[in-house]
C-alpha positions in Angstrom: 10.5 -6.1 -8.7 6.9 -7.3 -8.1 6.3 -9.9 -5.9 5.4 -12.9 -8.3 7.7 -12.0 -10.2 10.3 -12.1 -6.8 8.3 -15.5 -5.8 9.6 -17.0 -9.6 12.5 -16.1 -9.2 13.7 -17.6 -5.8 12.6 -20.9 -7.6 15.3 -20.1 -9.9 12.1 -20.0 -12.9 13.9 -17.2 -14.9 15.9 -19.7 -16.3 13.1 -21.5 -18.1 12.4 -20.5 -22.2 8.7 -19.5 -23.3 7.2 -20.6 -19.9 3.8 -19.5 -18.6 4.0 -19.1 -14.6 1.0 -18.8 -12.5 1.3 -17.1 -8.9 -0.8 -18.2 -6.3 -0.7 -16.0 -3.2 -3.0 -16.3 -0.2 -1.4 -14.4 2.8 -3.3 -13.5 5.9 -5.6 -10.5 4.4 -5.8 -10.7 0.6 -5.5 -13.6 -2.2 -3.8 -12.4 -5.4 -3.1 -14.5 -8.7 -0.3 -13.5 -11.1 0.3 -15.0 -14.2 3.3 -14.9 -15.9 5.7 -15.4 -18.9 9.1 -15.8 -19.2 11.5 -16.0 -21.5 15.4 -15.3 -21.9 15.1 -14.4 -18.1 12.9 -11.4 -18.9 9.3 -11.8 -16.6 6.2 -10.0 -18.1 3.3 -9.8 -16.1 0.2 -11.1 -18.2 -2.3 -10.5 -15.9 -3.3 -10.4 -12.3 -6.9 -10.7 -10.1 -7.4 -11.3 -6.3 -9.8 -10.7 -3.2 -9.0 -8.3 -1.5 -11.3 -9.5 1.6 -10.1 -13.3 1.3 -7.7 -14.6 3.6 -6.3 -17.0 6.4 -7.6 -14.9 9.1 -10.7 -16.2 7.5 -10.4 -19.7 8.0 -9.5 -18.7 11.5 -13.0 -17.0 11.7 -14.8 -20.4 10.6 -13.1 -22.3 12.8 -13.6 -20.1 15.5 -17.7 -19.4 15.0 -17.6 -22.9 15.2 -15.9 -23.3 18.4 -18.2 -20.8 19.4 -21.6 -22.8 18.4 -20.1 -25.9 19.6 -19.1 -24.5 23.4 -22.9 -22.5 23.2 -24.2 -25.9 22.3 -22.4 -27.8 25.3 -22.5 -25.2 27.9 -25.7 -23.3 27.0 -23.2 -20.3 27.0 -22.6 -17.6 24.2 -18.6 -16.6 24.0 -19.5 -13.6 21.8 -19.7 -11.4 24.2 -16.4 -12.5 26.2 -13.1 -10.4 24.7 -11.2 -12.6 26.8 -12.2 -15.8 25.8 -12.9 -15.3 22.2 -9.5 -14.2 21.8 -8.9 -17.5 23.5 -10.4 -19.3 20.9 -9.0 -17.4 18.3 -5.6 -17.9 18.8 -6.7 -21.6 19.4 -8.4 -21.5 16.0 -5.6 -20.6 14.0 -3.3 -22.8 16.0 -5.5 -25.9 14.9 -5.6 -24.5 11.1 -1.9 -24.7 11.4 -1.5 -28.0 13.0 -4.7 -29.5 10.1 -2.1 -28.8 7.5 -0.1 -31.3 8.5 -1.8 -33.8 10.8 -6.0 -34.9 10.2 -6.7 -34.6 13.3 -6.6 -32.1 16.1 -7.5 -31.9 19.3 -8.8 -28.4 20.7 -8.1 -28.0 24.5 -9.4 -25.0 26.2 -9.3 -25.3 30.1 -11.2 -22.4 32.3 -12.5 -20.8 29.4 -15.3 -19.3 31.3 -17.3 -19.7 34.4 -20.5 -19.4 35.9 -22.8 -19.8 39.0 -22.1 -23.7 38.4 -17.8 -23.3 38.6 -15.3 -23.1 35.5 -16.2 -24.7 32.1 -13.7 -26.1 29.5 -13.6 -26.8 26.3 -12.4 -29.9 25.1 -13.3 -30.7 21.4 -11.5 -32.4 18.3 -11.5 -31.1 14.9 -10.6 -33.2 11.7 -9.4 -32.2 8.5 -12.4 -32.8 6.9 -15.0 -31.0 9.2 -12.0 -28.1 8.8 -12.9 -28.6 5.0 -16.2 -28.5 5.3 -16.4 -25.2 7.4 -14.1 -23.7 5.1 -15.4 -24.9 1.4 -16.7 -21.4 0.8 -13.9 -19.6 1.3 -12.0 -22.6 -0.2 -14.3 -21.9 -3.1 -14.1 -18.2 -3.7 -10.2 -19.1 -4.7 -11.5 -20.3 -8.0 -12.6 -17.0 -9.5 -9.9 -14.8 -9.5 -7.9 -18.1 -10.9 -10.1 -18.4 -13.5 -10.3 -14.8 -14.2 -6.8 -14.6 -13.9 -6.7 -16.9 -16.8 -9.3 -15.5 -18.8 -7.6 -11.8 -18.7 -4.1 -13.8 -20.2 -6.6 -15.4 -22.9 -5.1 -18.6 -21.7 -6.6 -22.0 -20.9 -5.2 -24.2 -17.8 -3.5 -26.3 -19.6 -1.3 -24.0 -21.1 0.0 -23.1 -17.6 4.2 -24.8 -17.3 4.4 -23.6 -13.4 2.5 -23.2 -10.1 3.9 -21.4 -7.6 2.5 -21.0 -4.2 2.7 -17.7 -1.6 1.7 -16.9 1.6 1.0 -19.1 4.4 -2.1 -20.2 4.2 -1.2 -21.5 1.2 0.0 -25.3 3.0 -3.4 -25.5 3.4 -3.9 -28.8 1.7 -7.5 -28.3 0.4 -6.0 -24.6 -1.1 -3.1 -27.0 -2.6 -5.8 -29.7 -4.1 -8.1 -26.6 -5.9 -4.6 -25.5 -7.2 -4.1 -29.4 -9.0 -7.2 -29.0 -9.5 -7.7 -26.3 -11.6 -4.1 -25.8 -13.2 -3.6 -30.1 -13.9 0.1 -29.2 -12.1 1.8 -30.0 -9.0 2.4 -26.6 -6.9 6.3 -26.1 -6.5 6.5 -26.3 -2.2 10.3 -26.7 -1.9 10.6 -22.4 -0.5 8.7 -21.6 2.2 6.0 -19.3 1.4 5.9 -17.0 3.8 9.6 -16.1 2.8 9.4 -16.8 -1.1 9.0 -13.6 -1.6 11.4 -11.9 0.3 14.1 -14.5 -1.0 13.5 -13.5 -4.4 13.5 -9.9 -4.0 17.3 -10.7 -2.3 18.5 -12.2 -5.2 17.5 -9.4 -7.2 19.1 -7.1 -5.3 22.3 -8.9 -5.2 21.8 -8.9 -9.4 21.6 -4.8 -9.3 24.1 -4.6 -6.9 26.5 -6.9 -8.9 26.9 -9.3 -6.8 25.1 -12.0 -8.5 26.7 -12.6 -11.4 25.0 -16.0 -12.5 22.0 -17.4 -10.8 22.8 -20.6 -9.9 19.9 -23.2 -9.6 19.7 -24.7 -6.2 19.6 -28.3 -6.0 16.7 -29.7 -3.8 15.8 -32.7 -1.3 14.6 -35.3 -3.2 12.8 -37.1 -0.3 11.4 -35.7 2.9 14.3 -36.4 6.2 13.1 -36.9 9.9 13.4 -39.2 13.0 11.9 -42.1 14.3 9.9 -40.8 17.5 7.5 -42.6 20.0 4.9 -44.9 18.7 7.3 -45.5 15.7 6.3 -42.5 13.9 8.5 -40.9 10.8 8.8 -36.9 12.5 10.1 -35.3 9.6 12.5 -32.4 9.6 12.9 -31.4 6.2 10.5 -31.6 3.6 10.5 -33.2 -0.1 11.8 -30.8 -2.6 13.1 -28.3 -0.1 16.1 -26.0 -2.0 19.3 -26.7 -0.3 21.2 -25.5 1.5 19.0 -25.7 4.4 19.1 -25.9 8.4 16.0 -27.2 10.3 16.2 -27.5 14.0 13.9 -29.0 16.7 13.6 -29.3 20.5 12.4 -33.0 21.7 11.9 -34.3 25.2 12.3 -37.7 26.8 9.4 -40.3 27.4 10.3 -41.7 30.4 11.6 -40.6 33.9 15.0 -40.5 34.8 16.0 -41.3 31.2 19.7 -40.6 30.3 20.4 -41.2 26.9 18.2 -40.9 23.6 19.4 -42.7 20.3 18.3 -40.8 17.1 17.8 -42.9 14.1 17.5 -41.1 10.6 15.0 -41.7 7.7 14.7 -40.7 4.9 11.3 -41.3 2.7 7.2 -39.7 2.6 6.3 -43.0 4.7 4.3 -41.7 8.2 5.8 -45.0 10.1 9.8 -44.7 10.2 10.0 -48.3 9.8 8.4 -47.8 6.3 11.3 -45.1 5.2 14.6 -45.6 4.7 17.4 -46.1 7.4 20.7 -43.5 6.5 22.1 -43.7 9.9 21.7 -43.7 13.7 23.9 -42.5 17.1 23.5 -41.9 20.8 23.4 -39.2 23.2 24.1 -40.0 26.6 25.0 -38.4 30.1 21.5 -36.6 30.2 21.1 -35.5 34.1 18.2 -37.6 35.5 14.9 -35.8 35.2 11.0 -36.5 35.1 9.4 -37.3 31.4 8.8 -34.1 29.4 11.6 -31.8 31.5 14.8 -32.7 29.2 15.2 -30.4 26.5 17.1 -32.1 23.7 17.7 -29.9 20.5 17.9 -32.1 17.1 19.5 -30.1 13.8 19.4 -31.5 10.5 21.5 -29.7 8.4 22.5 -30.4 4.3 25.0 -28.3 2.3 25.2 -26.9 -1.3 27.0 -30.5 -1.9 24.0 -32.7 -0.4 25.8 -34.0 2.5 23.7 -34.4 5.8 24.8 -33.5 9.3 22.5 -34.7 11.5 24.1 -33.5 15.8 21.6 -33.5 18.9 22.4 -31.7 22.1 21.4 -31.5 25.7 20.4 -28.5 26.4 21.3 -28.7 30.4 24.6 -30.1 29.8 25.4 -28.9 26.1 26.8 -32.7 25.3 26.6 -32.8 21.9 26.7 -36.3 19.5 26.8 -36.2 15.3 26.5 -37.9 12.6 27.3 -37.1 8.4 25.8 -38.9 5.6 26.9 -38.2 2.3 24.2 -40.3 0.4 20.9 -38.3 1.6 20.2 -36.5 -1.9 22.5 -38.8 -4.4 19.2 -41.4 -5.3 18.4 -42.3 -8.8 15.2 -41.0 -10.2 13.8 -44.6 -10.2 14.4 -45.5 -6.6 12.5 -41.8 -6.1 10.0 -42.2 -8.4 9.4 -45.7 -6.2 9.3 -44.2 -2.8 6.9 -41.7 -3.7 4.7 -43.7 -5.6 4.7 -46.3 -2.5 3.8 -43.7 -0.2 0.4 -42.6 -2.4 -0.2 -46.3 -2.8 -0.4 -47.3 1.1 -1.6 -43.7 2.4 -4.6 -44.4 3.6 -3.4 -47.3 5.5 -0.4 -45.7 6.6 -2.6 -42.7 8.0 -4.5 -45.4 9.6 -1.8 -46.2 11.4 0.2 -42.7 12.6 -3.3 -42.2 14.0 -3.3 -45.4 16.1 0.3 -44.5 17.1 -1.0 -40.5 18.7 -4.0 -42.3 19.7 -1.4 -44.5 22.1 1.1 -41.4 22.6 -1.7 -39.6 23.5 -2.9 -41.8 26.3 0.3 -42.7 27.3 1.0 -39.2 27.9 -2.4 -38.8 29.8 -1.7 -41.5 32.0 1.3 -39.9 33.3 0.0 -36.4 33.7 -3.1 -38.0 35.7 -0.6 -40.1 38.1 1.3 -36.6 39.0 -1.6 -34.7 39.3 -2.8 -37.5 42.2 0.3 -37.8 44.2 1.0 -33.6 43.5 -2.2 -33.0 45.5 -2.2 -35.8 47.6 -5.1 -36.0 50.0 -6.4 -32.7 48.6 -8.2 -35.3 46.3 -11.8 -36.6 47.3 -11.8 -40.6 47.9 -14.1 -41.3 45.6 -12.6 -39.5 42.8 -9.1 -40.5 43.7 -10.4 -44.2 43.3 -12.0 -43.3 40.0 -9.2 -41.8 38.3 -7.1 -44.9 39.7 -9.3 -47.0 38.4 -9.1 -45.8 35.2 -6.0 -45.6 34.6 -5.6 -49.4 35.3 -8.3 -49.5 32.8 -6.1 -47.2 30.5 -2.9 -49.1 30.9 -4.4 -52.8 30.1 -6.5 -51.2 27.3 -2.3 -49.8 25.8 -1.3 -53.2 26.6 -3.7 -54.8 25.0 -3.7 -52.3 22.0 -7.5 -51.6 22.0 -7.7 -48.7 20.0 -11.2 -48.2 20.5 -11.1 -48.6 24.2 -8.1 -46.4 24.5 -10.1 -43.2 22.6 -12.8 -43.9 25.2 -10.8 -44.2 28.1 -8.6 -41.3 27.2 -11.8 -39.2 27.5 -13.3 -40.4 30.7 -9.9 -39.7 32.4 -9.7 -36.4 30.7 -12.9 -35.3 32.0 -11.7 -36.4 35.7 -8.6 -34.8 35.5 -10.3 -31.6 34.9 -13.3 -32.1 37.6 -10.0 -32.6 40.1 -8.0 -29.7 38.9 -11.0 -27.5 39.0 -11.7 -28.6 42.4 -8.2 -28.1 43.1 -8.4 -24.4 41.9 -11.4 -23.5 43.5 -9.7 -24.7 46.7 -6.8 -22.7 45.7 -4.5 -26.0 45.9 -3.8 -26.2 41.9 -0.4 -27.8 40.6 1.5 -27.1 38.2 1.0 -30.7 37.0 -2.7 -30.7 37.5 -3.5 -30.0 33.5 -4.4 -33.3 32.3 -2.6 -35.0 29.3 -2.5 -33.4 25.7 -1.3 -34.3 22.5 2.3 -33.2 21.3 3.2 -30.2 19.9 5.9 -28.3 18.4 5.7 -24.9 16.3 9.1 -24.5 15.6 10.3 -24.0 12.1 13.5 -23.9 11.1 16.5 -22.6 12.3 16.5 -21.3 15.6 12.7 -22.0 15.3 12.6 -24.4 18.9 12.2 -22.4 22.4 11.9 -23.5 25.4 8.6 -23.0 25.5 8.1 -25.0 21.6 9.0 -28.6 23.3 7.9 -31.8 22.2 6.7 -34.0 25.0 7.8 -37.5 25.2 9.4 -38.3 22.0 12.2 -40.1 22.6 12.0 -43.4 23.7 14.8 -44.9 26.4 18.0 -46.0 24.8 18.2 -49.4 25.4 15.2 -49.5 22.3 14.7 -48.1 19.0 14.1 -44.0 19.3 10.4 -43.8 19.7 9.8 -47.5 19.4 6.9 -48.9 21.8 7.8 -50.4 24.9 
C-alpha cells in the first residue's frame, strides 16, 4: 500500500463512490502531493509531485537564522560559529514552530546562551505567528507548485477535488492549512493525527490481508473540541474537533498556589478560547493533595471517549495516586444545528476572543513571574545586592497593583523590567557560584504532551489549577 493511499484510508475514504482525493504530505525532509480516485473501494493513483528539499526542518532554519540576526543584533555577537548554542537555538526554533501552531504568540527564552569578556548573555525574544509567517512565506510558497502540478498531471482543476487530506507534522502549521483552503476551496480533514495517519492506514490494511477486517467500519468523530477551564479562565483543550473516536488524551497540570490541596476540574466542550464561552458538561473535585509549593504537584488529567461517545473524564495525584471521575454520556450526541452554531460563533468572535486568551497569558504570565522572582530573593537571601534587592521588590509591588488593577499594558512592561532583573541577579548569582534552583525567572506555560501517555514528569504545566474554593483556573 502507498502511503496516500494508507493516509485515505485511515479516514475511512474508501468508502466514498467516484471521489477525487488529494494528499497533502509535508514531513520533516520532503513535501509530496498525491492525488487520487476512488471508487467501489479500489484507490488509483492519478498522479503525484513533491520537493524533495522542502520540509519542517526548514521552517526551523528560518526561524533560527533569525534568532541568530536578532541575538547578533542585540549582543553584537555571531552564534554561527558556536555548535553549542546554535543547537540551542535550534531545538528552541522548532520548539516555537510547534507551540505557533496553536498559540500566536511565543516567547523565546534562552538563558546563558553565550558569554564574553563582559559575563553571560541571554536571549529573551517573542515571536508571533505572523512574523513566523512572514519568515516563512517562501517556503510557505514553494507548496503551491507541486499542488498545482499535481493537478495539472491528473488534467484536473481544483474544484474538481471532493477530499483534502493532510500528512506529516508540519502540516498543523496553520499558514500550510490556509494555502491548502486556499488553493483546493476545501476544508483539510484534521480529525487523525498526521504524524500517525499513515501508519494507521497501513494497519488496517494489513488486518484486511490478514482477514481480520472483514468490514471497515467508519469511525465516528468529536463533533466539538473537549478541554478544561484552567487559570485566567482559559478553554485548555484536550481533544480536538473532529478527532475519530475512540480516543485517549492525557495531560499533567500543576497547582497555582502554595500549599493547595484540592483542584476542581470543570469540563467544556466548544472552539471558544475562554471556558466561560463553551459549554459546561460537567465538573468534580480532587482533594487530599499533600501540601506543596505552586508548580511541584503533579496532577495527571485523562479525557477518554469510547466507540459509543461516552466521556470519562478522572484526574489523579500523582504523589498520592487519589483518583476522582466523572462520565458524560452527552459529549458527541449534539444536533447538527446546535454544531453548526457553536462553530459559526467561534469564527464570528475570534478576533475578540483571541484578544482576550492573550490578556489572560499576559496575567498568567506575570503572575507566574512574580512568584519565581519572590523565591529567587528569599532562596539567595543576602547573596543579593541592596540595591537590586530593592529594585526587584519594587517592582513586583509595581507588578501586583498593575494584576490588580488589570493594566494590560503595564503588566507587558513590567513583566519585562523584572525579567531583565531576575536575570542580572541570577547571573550574578552564578558567577558567585550561589545559583538556585529557583533563580530562572518566570516563563510562560508549557506542555508537549500528546496523547496517551504523552505527560512526563518533566512535560508539566505550571500553575493551572486554581484553589478549590473557586472556579478551576478562575482569577482570584
Amino acid at each position: 500500500i502507498n502511503e496516500p493511499t494508507a493516509a485515505s484510508l485511515a479516514y475511512g475514504l474508501e468508502s466514498k463512490k467516484d471521489e477525487t482525493i488529494l494528499v497533502f504530505d509535508l514531513g520533516g525532509g520532503t513535501f509530496d502531493v498525491s492525488v487520487l480516485e476512488v471508487g467501489d473501494g479500489v484507490f488509483e493513483v492519478k498522479s503525484t509531485s513533491g520537493d524533495t528539499r522542502l520540509g519542517g526542518d526548514d521552517f526551523d532554519e528560518a526561524v533560527m537564522s533569525w534568532l541568530v540576526d536578532e541575538f547578533k543584533k542585540q549582543e553584537a555577537i555571531d552564534l554561527k560559529n558556536d555548535k553549542q548554542a546554535m543547537q540551542r537555538l535550534k531545538e528552541a526554533a522548532e520548539k516555537a514552530k510547534c507551540e505557533l501552531s496553536t498559540v500566536t504568540e511565543t516567547h523565546i527564552s534562552l538563558p546563558f546562551l553565550t558569554a564574553d569578556q563582559n559575563g553571560p548573555k541571554h536571549l529573551e525574544i517573542s515571536l508571533s505567528r505572523a512574523l513566523f509567517n512572514e519568515l516563512t512565506k517562501s517556503l510557505a510558497e514553494r507548496c503551491r507548485g507541486p499542488v498545482e502540478q499535481a493537478l495539472r498531471d491528473a488534467n484536473l482543476s481544483s474544484s474538481q477535488i471532493d477530499e483534502v487530506v493532510l500528512v506529516g507534522g508540519s502540516s498543523r502549521i496553520p499558514a500550510i492549512q490556509e494555502l491548502v483552503k486556499t488553493i483546493t476551496g476545501k476544508d483539510p480533514h484534521q480529525g487523525v493525527n498526521p504524524d500517525e495517519v499513515v501508519a494507521i492506514g497501513a494497519a488496517i490494511q494489513a488486518g484486511v490481508l490478514a482477514g481480520e477486517v472483514k468490514d471497515i467500519v467508519l469511525l465516528d468523530v468529536t463533533p466539538l473540541s473537549l478541554g478544561i477551564e484552567t487559570l485566567g479562565g482559559v478553554m485548555t483543550k484536550m481533544i480536538e474537533r473532529n478527532t475519530t473516536i475512540p480516543v485517549q488524551r492525557e495531560e499533567t497540570f500543576s497547582t497555582a498556589d502554595d500549599n493547595q490541596t484540592s483542584v476542581d476540574v470543570h469540563i467544556y466542550q466548544g472552539e471558544r478560547p475562554m471556558a466561560k464561552d463553551n459549554k459546561h458538561l460537567g465538573n468534580f473535585r480532587l482533594e487530599g493533595i499533600p501540601p506543596a509549593p505552586r508548580g511541584i504537584p503533579k496532577v495527571k488529567v485523562t479525557f477518554d471517549i469510547d466507540a459509543n461517545g461516552i466521556l470519562n473524564v478522572s484526574a489523579k495525584d500523582e504523589a498520592t495516586n487519589k483518583e476522582q471521575r466523572i462520565t458524560i454520556t452527552a459529549s458527541t450526541n449534539l444536533d447538527d444545528n446546535e454544531i453548526d452554531r457553536m462553530v459559526k460563533e467561534a469564527e464570528q468572535y475570534a478576533s475578540d476572543d483571541e484578544k482576550r486568551k492573550e490578556e489572560a497569558e499576559v496575567r498568567n504570565n506575570a503572575d507566574a513571574l512574580v512568584y519565581q522572582v519572590e523565591k529567587q530573593l528569599n532562596d539567595l537571601g543576602d547573596k543579593i545586592d541592596a540595591s537590586e534587592r530593592g529594585k526587584a521588590k519594587d517592582l513586583v509591588d509595581q507588578l501586583r497593583e498593575a494584576l490588580k488593577n488589570n493594566e494590560l499594558e503595564k503588566i507587558k512592561t513590567l513583566s519585562n523590567d523584572l525579567q531583565q532583573v531576575a536575570y542580572s541577579i541570577s547571573t550574578k548569582a552564578y558567577e558567585a557560584g550561589d545559583a538556585s534552583p529557583g533563580s530562572g525567572g518566570g516563563g510562560s506555560a508549557e506542555t508537549t504532551g500528546n496523547g496517551a501517555g504523552g505527560g512526563s514528569d518533566d512535560d508539566v504545566i505550571d500553575a493551572e489549577f486554581t484553589s478549590s474554593d473557586e472556579e478551576v483556573g478562575s482569577t482570584p
